[in-house]
C-alpha positions in Angstrom: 99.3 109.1 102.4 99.5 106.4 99.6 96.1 104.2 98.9 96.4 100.9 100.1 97.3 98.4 97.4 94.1 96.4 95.9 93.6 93.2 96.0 94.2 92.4 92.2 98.0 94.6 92.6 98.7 92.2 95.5 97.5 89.3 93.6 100.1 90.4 90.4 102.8 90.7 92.9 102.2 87.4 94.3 102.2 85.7 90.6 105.1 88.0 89.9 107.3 86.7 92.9 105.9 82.6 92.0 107.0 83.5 88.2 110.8 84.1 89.4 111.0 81.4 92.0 110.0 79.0 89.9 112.2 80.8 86.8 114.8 80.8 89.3 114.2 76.9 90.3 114.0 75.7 86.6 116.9 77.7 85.3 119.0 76.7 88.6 117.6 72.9 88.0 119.0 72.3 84.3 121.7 75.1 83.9 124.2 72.7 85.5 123.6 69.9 83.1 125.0 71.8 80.4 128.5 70.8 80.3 131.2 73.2 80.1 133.5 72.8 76.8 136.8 71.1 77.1 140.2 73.5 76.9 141.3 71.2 73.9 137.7 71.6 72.1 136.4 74.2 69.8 133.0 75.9 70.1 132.3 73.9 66.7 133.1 70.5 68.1 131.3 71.5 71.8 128.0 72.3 69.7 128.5 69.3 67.3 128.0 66.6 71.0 124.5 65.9 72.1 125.2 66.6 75.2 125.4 70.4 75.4 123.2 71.0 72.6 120.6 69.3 73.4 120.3 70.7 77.3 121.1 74.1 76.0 118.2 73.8 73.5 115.9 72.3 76.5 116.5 75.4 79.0 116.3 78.0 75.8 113.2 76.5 75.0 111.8 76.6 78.3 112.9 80.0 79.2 111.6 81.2 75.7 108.1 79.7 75.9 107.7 81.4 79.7 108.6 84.8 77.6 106.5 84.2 74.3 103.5 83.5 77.4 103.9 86.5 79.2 104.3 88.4 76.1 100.6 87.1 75.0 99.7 87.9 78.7 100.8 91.2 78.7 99.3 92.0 75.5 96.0 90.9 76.4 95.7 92.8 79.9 98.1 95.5 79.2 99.6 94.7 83.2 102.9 94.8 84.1 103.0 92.0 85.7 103.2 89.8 82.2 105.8 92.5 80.9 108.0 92.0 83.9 108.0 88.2 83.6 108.8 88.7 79.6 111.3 90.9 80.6 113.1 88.5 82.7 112.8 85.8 80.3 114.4 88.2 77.8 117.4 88.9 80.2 117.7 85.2 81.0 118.2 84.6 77.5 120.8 87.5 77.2 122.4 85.5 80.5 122.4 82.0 78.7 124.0 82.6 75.3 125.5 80.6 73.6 129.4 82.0 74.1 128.4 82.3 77.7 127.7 78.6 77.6 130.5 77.4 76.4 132.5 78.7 78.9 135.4 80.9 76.8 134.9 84.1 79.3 132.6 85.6 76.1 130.6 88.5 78.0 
């Protein structure tokens, strides 16, 4: 029979699961406001308007600063709770790139 979780486990899980809603909300909130690159448009010219740069800056900067404080979390309590979050930040990077962005099938 396994021991029954402790309160601070549950407690992680439950930061955890608010962690990647709101990733999730955020991420789902300003990823459409990114728009997608013309067919007669270059990725040079698509970076060069304000537009898509600066919301693609905006959501890597937000989903960077969640990672660079989970990181710090992680290192200072050694949980996997903070890891898990920096993790996910990591692989919502990885999801958001820049040839991903532009919308030229670049997996």
């Amino acid at each position: 029979m396994e021991p029954a979780p402790t309160v601070a486990g549950a407690r992680s899980a439950r930061i955890l699961h608010a962690a990647l809603v709101i990733g999730s909300i955020l991420v789902g909130f300003f990823r459409p406001r990114i728009p997608q690159r013309r067919m007669d448009q270059g990725p040079d010219e698509y970076w060069m308007t304000t537009e898509a740069r600066a919301a693609a800056v905006l959501v890597w900067a937000m989903v960077e600063a969640a990672g660079l404080i989970a990181w710090v979390g992680y290192f200072l309590t050694g949980r996997a709770v903070p890891a898990a979050v920096a993790a996910l930040a990591v692989v919502t990077l990885i999801t958001l790139r820049p040839s991903r962005l532009e919308g030229d099938g670049g997996t």
